[in-house]
PASEBA-1860 file (N, C-alpha, C; in nm, 3 decimals):
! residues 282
1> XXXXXXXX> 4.196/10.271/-2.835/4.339/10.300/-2.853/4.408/10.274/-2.720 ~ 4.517/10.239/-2.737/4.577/10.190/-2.639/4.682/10.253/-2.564 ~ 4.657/10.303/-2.405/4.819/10.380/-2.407/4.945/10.298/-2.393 ~ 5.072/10.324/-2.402/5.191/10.300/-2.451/5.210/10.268/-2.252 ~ 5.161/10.326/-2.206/5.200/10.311/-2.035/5.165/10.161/-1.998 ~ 5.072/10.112/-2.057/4.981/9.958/-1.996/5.094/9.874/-2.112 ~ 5.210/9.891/-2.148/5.281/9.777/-2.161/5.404/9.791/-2.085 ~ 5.421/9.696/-2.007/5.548/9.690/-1.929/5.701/9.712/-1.993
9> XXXXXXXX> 5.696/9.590/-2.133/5.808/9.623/-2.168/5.856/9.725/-2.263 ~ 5.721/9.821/-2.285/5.775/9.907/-2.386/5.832/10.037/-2.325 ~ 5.773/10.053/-2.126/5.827/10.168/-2.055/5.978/10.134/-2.014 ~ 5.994/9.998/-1.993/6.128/10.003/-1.947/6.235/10.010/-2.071 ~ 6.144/9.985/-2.186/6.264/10.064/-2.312/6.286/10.206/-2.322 ~ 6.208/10.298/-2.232/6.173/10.420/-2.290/6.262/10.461/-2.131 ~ 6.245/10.364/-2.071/6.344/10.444/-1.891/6.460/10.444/-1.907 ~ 6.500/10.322/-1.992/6.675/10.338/-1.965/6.754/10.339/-2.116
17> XXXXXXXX> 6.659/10.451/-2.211/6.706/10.418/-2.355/6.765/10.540/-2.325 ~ 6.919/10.513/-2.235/6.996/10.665/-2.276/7.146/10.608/-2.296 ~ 7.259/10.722/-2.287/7.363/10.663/-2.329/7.414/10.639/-2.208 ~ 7.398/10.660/-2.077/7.491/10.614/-1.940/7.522/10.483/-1.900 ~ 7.629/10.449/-1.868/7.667/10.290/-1.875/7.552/10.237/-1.744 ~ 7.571/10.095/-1.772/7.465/10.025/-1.711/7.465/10.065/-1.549 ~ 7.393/10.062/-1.475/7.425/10.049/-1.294/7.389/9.915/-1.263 ~ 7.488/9.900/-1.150/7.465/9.788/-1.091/7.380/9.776/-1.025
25> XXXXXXXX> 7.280/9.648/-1.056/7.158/9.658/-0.956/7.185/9.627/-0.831 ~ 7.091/9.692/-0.747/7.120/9.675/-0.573/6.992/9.552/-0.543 ~ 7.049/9.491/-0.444/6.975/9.373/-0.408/6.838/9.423/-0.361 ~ 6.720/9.389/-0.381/6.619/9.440/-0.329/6.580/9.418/-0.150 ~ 6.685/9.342/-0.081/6.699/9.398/0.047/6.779/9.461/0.119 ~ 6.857/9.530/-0.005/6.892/9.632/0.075/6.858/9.799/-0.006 ~ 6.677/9.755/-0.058/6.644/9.887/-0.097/6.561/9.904/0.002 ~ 6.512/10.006/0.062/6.402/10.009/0.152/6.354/10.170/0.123
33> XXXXXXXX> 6.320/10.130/0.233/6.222/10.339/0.229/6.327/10.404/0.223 ~ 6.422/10.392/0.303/6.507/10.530/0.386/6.660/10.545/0.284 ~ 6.620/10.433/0.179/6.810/10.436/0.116/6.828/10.569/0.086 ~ 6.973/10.631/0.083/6.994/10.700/0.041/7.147/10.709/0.040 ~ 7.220/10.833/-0.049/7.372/10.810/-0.087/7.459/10.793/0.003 ~ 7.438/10.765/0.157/7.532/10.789/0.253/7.588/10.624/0.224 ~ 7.748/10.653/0.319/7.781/10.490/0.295/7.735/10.447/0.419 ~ 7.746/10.299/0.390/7.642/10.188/0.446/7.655/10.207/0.573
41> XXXXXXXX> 7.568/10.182/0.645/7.596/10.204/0.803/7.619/10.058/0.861 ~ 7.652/10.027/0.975/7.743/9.916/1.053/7.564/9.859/1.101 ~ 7.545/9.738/1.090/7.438/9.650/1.131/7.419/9.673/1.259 ~ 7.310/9.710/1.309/7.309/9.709/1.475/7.318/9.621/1.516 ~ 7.360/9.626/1.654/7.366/9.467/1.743/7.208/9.445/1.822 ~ 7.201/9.308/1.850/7.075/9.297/1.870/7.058/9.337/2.011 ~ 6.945/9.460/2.045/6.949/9.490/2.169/6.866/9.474/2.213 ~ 6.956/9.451/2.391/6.814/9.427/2.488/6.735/9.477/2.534
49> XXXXXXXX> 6.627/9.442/2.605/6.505/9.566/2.616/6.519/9.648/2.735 ~ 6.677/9.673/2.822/6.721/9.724/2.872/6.860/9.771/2.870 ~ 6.879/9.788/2.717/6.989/9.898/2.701/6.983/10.048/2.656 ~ 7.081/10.047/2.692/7.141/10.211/2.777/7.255/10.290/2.668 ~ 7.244/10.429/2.688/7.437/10.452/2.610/7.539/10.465/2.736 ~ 7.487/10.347/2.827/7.624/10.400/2.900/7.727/10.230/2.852 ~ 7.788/10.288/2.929/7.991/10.200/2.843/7.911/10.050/2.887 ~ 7.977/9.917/2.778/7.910/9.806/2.817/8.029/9.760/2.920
57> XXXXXXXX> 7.935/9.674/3.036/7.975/9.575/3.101/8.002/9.492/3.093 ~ 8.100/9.448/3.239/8.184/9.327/3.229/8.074/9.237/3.258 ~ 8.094/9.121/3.195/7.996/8.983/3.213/8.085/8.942/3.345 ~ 7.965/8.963/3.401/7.941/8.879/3.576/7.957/8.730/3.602 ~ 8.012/8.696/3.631/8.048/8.569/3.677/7.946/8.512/3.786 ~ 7.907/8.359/3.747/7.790/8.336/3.835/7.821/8.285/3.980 ~ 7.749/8.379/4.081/7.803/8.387/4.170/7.774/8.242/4.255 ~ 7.819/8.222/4.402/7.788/8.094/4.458/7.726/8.114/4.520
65> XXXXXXXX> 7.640/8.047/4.617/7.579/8.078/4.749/7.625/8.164/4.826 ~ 7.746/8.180/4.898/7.852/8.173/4.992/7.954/8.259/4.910 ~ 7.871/8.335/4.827/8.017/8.437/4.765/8.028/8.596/4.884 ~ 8.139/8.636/4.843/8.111/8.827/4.943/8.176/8.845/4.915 ~ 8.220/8.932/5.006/8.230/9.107/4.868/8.401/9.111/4.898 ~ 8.464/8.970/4.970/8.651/8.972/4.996/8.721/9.007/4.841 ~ 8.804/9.039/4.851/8.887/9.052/4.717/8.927/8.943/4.599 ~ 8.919/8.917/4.485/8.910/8.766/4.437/9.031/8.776/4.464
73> XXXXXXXX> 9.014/8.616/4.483/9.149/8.554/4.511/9.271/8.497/4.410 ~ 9.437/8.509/4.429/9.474/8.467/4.332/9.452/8.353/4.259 ~ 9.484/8.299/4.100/9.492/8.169/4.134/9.601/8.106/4.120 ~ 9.587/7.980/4.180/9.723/7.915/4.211/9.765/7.863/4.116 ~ 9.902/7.878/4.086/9.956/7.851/3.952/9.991/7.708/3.940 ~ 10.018/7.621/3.824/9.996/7.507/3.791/10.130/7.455/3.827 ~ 10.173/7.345/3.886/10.233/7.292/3.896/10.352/7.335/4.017 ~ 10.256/7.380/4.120/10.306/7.413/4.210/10.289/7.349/4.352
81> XXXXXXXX> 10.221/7.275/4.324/10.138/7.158/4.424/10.212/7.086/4.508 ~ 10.244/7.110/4.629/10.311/6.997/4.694/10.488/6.965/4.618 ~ 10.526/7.086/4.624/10.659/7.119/4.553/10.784/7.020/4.606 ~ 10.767/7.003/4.731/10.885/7.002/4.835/10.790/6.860/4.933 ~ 10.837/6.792/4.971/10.839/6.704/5.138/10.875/6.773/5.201 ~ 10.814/6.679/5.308/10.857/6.721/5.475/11.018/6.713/5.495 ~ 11.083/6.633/5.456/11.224/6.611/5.419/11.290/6.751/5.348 ~ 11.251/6.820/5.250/11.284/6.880/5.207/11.334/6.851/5.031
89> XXXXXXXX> 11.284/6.727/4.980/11.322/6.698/4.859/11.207/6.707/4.751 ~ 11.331/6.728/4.647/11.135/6.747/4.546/11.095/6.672/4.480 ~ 10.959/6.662/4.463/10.867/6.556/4.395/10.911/6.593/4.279 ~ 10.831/6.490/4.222/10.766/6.473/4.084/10.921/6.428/3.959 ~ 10.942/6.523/3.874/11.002/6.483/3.773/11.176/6.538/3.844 ~ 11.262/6.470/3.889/11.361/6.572/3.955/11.533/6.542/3.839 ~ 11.557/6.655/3.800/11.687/6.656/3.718/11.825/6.608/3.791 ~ 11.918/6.579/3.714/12.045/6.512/3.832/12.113/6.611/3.843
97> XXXXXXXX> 12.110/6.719/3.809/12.153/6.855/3.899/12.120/6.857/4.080 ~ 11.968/6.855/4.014/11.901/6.884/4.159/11.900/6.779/4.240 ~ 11.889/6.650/4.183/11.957/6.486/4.254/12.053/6.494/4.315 ~ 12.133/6.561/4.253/12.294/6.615/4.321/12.302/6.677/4.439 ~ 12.237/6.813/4.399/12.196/6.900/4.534/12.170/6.854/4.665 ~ 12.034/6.765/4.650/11.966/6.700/4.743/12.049/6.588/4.825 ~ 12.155/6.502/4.736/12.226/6.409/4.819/12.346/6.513/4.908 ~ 12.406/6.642/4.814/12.530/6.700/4.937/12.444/6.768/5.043
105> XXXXXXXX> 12.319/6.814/5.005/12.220/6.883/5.152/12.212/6.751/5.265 ~ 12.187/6.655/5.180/12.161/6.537/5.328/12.302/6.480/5.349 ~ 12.393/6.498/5.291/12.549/6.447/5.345/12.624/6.575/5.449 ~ 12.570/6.686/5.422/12.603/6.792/5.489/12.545/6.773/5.614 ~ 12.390/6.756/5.605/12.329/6.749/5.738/12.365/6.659/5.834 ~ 12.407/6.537/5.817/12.489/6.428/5.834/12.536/6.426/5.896 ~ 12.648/6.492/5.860/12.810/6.573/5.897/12.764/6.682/6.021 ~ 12.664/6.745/5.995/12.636/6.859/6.134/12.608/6.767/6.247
113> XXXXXXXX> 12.535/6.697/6.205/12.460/6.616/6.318/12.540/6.507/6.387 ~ 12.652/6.470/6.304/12.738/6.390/6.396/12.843/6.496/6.447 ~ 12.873/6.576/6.412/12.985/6.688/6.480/12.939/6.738/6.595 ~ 12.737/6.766/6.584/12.726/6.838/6.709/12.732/6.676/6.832 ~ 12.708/6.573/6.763/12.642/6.448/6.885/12.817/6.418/6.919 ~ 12.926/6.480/6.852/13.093/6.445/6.896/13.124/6.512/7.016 ~ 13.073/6.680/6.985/13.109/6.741/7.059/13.002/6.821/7.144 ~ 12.955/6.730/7.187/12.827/6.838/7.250/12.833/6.830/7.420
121> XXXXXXXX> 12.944/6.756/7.470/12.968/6.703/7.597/13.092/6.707/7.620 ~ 13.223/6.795/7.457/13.363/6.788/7.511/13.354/6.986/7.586 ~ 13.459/6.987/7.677/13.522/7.087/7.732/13.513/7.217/7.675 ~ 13.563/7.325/7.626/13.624/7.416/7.627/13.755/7.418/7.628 ~ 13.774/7.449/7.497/13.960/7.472/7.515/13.959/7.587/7.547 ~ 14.028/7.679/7.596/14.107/7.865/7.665/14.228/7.858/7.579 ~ 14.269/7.961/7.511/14.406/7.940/7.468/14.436/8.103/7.488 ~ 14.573/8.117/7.517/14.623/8.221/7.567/14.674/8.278/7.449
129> XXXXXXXX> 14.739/8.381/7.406/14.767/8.484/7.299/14.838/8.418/7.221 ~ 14.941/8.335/7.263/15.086/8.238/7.223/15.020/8.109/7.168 ~ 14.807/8.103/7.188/14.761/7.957/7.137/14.798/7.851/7.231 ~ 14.887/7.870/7.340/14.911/7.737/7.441/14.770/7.732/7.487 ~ 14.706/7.616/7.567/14.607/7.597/7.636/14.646/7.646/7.772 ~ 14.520/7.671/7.818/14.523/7.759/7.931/14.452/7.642/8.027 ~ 14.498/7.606/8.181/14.486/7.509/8.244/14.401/7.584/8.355 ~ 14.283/7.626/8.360/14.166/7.717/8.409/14.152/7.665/8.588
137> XXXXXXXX> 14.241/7.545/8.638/14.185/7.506/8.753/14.306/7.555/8.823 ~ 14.486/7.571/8.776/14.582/7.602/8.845/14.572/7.768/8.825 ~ 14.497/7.808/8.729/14.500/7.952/8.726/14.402/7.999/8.841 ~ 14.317/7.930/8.854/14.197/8.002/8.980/14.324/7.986/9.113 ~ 14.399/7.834/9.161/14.440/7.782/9.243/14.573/7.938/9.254 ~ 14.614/7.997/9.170/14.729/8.087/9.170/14.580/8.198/9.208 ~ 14.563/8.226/9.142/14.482/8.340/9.179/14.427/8.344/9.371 ~ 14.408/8.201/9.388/14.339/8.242/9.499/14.462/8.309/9.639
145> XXXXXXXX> 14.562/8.198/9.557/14.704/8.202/9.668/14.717/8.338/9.620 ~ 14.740/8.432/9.550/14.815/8.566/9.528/14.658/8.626/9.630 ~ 14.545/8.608/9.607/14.472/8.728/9.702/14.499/8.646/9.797 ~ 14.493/8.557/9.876/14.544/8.511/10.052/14.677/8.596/10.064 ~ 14.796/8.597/10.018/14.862/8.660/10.041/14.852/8.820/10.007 ~ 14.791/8.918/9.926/14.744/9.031/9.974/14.675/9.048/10.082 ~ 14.588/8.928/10.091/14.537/9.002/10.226/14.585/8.964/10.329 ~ 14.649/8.879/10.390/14.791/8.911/10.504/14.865/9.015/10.471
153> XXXXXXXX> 14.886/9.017/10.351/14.979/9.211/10.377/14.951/9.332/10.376 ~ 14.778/9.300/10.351/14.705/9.437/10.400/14.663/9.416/10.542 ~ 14.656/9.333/10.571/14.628/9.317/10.720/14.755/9.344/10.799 ~ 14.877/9.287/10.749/15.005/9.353/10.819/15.027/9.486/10.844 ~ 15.022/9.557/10.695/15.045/9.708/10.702/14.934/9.777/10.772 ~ 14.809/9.715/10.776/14.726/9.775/10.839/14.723/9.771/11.041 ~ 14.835/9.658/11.054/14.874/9.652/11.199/14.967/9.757/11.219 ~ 15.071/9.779/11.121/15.185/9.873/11.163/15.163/9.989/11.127
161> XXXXXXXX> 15.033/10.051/11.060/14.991/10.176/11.082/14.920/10.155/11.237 ~ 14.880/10.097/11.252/14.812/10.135/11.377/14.919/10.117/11.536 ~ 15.012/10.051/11.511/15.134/10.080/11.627/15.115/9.922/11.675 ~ 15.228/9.845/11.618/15.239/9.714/11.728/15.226/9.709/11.883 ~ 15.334/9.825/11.897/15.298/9.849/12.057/15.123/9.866/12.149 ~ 15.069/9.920/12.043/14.960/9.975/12.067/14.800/9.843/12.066 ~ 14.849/9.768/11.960/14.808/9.668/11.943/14.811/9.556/12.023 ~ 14.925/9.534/12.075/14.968/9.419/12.199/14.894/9.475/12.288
169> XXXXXXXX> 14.882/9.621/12.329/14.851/9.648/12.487/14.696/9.632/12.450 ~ 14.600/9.699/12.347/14.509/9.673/12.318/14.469/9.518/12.354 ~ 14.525/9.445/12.297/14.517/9.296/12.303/14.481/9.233/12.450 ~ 14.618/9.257/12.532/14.600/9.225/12.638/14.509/9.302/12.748 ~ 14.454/9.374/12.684/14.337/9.475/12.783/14.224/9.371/12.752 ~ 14.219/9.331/12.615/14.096/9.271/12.628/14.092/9.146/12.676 ~ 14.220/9.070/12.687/14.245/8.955/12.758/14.210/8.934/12.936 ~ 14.250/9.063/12.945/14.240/9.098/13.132/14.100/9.080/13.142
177> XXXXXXXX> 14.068/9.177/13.078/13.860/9.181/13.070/13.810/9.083/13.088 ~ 13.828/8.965/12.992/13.786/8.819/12.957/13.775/8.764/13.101 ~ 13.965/8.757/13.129/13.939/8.723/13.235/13.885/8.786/13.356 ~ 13.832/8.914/13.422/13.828/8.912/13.503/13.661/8.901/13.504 ~ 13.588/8.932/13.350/13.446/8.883/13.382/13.433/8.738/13.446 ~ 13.494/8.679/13.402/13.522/8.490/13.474/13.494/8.482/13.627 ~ 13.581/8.593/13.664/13.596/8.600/13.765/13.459/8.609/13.877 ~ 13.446/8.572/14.013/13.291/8.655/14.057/13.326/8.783/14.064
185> XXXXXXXX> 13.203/8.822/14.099/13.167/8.969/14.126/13.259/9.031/14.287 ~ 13.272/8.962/14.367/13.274/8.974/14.523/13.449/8.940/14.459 ~ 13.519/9.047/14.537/13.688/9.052/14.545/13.715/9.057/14.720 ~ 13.774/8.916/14.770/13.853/8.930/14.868/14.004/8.976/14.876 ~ 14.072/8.978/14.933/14.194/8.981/14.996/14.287/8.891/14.988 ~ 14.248/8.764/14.927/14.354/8.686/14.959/14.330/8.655/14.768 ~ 14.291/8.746/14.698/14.294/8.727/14.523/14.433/8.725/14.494 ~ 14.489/8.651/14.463/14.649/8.651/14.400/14.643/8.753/14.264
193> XXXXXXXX> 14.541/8.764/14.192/14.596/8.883/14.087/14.565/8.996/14.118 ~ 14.488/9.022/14.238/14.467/9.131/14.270/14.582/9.160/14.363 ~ 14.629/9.082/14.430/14.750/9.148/14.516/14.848/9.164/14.438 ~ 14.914/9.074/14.332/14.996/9.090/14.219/14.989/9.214/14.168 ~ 14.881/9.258/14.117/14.846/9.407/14.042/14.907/9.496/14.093 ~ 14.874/9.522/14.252/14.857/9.623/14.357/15.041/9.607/14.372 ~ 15.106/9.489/14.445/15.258/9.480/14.470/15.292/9.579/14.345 ~ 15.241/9.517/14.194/15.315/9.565/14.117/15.366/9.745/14.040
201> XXXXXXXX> 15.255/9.761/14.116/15.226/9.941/14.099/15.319/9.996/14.136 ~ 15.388/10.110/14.086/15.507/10.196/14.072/15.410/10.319/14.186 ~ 15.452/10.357/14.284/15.386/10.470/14.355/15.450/10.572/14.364 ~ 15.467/10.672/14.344/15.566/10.817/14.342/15.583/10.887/14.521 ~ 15.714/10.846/14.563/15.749/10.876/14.739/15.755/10.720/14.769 ~ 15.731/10.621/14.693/15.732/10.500/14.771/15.880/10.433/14.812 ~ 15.940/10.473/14.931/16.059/10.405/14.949/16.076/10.246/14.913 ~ 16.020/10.220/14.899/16.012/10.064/14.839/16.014/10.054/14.697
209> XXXXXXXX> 16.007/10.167/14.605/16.036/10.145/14.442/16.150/10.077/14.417 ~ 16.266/10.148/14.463/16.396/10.113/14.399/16.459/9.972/14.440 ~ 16.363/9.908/14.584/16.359/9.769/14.603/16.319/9.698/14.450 ~ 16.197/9.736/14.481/16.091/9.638/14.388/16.150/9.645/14.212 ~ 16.242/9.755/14.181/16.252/9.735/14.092/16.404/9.653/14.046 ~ 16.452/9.661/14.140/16.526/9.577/14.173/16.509/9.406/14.179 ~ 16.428/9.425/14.258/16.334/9.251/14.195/16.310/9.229/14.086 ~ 16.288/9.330/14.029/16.204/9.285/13.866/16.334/9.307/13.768
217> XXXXXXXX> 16.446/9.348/13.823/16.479/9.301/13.718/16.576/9.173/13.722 ~ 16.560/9.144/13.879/16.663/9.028/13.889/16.528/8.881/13.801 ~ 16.406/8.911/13.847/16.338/8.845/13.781/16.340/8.848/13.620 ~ 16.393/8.952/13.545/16.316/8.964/13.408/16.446/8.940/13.408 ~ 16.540/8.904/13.435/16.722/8.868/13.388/16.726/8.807/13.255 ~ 16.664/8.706/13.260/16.704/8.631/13.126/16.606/8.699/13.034 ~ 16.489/8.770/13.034/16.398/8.825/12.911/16.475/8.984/12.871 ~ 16.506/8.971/12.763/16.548/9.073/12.699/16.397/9.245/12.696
225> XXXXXXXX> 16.450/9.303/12.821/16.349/9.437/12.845/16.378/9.513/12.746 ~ 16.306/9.594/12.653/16.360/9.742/12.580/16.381/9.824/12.727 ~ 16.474/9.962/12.691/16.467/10.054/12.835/16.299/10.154/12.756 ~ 16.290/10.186/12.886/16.152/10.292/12.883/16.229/10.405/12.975 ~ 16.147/10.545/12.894/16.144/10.639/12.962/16.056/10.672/13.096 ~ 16.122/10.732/13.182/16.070/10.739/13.314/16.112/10.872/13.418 ~ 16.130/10.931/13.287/16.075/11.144/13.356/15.981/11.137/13.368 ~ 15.957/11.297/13.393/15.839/11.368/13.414/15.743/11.303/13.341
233> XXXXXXXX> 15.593/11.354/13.359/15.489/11.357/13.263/15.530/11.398/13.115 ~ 15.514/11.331/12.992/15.505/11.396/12.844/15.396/11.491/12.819 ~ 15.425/11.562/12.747/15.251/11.637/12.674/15.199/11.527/12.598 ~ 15.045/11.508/12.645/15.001/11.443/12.552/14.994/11.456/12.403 ~ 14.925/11.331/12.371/14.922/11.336/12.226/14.807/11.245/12.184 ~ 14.803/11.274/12.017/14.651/11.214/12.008/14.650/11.083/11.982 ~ 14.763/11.007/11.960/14.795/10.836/11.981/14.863/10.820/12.063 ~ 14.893/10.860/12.236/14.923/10.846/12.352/15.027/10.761/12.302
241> XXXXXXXX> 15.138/10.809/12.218/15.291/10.747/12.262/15.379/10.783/12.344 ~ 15.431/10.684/12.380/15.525/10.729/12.504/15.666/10.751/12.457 ~ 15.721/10.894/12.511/15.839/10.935/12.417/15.982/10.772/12.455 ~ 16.052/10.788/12.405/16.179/10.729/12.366/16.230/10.712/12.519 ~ 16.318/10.655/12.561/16.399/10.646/12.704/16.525/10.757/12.662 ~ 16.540/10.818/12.547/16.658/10.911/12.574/16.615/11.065/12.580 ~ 16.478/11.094/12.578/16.412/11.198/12.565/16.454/11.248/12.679 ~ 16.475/11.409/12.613/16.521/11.516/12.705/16.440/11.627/12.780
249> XXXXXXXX> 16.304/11.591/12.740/16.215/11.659/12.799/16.159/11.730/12.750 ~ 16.253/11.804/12.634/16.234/11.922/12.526/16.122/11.894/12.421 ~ 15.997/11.975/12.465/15.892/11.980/12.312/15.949/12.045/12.214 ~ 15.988/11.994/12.064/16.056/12.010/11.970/15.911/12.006/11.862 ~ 15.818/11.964/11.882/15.721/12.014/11.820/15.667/12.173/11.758 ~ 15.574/12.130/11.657/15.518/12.231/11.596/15.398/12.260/11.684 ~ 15.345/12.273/11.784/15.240/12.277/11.921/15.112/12.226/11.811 ~ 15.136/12.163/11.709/14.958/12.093/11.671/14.899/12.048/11.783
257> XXXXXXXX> 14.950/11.895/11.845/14.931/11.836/11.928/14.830/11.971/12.035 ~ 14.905/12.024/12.092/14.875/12.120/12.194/14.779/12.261/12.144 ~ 14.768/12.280/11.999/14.687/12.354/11.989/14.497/12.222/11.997 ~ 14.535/12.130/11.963/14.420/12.082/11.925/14.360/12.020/12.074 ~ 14.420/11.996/12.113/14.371/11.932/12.302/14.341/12.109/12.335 ~ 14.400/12.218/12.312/14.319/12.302/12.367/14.152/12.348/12.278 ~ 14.174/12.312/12.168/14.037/12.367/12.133/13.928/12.227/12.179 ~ 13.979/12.112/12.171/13.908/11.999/12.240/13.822/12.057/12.379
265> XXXXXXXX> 13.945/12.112/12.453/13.916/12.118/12.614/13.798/12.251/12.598 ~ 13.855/12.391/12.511/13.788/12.480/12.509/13.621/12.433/12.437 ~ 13.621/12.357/12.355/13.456/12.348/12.285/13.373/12.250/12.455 ~ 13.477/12.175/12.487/13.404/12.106/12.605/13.320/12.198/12.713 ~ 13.434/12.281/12.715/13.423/12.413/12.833/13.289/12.470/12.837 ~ 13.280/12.530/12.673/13.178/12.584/12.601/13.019/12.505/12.649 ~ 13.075/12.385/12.543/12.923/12.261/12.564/12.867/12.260/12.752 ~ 12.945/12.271/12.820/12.920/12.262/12.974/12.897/12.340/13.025
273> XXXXXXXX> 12.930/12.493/12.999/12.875/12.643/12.981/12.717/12.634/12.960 ~ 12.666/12.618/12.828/12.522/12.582/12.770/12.489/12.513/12.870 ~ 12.499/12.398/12.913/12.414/12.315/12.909/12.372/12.372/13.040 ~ 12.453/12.433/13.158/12.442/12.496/13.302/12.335/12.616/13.265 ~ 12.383/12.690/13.150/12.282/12.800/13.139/12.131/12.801/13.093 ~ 12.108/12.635/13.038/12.002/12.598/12.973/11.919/12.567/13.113 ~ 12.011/12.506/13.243/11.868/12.459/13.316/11.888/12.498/13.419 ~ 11.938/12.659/13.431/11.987/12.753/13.574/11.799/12.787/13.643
281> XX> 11.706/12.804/13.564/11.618/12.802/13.608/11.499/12.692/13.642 ~ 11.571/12.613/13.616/11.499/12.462/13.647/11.515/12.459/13.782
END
């Protein structure tokens, strides 16, 4: 007798003789040991025999001989190559805009370059507030004449503060000097300016004054003399002027003069005091 199991097609009548609609068959590679109801999982990628769960890497670029560790470099963008000449114009494909440009840049430059080669050797104009030109060689020529003449009139006023009178005699003191260094050393008797000098001396008791002055003035006849005073002694003073010919003798002063010649005389007094007491035991 035969069991009902050892025929193939009579079990698969007996497996699926129910009422549930058909299932779709699954491909037999994708039945395996492990199927089960979860949904399908994502195909692995094929891995290498040194991967990791850490985050994937950037693909490395193959390096050169001569690579290190500088920062990569930008790269240079296309069509940027040799933009411009030495001139300053641009290659390659150029629009008549920029054709344009390029001819008023070199008509401009042109224009500089002959303006500076016009004027690169003219003058300086000066123009004064009014825009007239200013004539820079009669202005120095005025300038110099206005200071020559200040300084003759500071040199004038600076004579007549100091006393014409005072100045002439000054003068001729140093004239005498001149001459008498000229002179030798050794003075005889028969010196004409030395006897001149001596005749000419005013002596006080000399019965012969009112001669001699008498001579002098038949001599000075035709030279116009100022009169001089010829009293007593004056009180001095500290620019030794000699009073007026109508002076009455009378100090009408505030005694400055006379206070200051005494503290002169008194600090002298003093200084000559010291200096006796400094070397009384010497």
């Amino acid at each position: 007798m035969l069991d009902s199991s050892s025929y193939p097609g009579d079990s698969q009548k007996a497996s699926d003789s129910d009422l549930s609609p058909p299932r779709n068959k699954r491909s037999s590679r994708h039945q395996d040991s492990d199927s089960d109801l979860s949904p399908p999982r994502n195909r692995p990628r094929h891995q290498s025999p040194d991967s990791d769960l850490s985050p994937p890497r950037r693909k490395q670029r193959a390096r050169s001989s001569d690579s290190d560790l500088s920062p990569p470099r930008r790269a240079r963008p296309l069509g940027k190559k040799a933009a411009h000449m030495y001139s300053g114009a641009k290659t390659g494909l150029v629009l008549p805009d920029t054709q344009r440009e390029q001819q008023d840049l070199k008509k401009r430059d042109q224009e500089a370059a002959a303006f500076e080669a016009e004027f690169q050797y003219a003058e300086t104009v000066f123009r004064d507030k009014s825009g007239r030109k200013r004539n820079l060689k009669l202005e120095r020529l005025e300038q110099r004449r206005k200071a020559e003449k200040n300084t003759e009139r500071d040199e004038l006023y600076a004579q007549w503060g100091k006393g014409l009178v005072q100045s002439r005699q000054q003068q001729q003191n140093v004239e005498d000097a001149i001459k008498e260094m000229q002179k030798p050393l050794a003075r005889y008797i028969d010196d004409e300016d030395l006897d001149r000098m001596l005749r000419e001396q005013e002596r006080e008791g000399d019965p012969m004054a009112n001669f001699i002055k008498k001579n002098k003035a038949k001599e000075n006849k035709n030279e116009k003399a100022r009169p001089r005073y010829s009293g007593p002694a004056p009180p001095p003073n500290r620019f030794n002027i000699w009073p007026g010919y109508r002076w009455d003798g009378v100090d009408r002063s505030n005694g400055f003069e006379q206070k200051r010649f005494s503290r002169i005389a008194s600090k002298k007094a003093v200084e000559e005091l010291a200096y006796k007491w400094s070397v009384e035991d010497m």
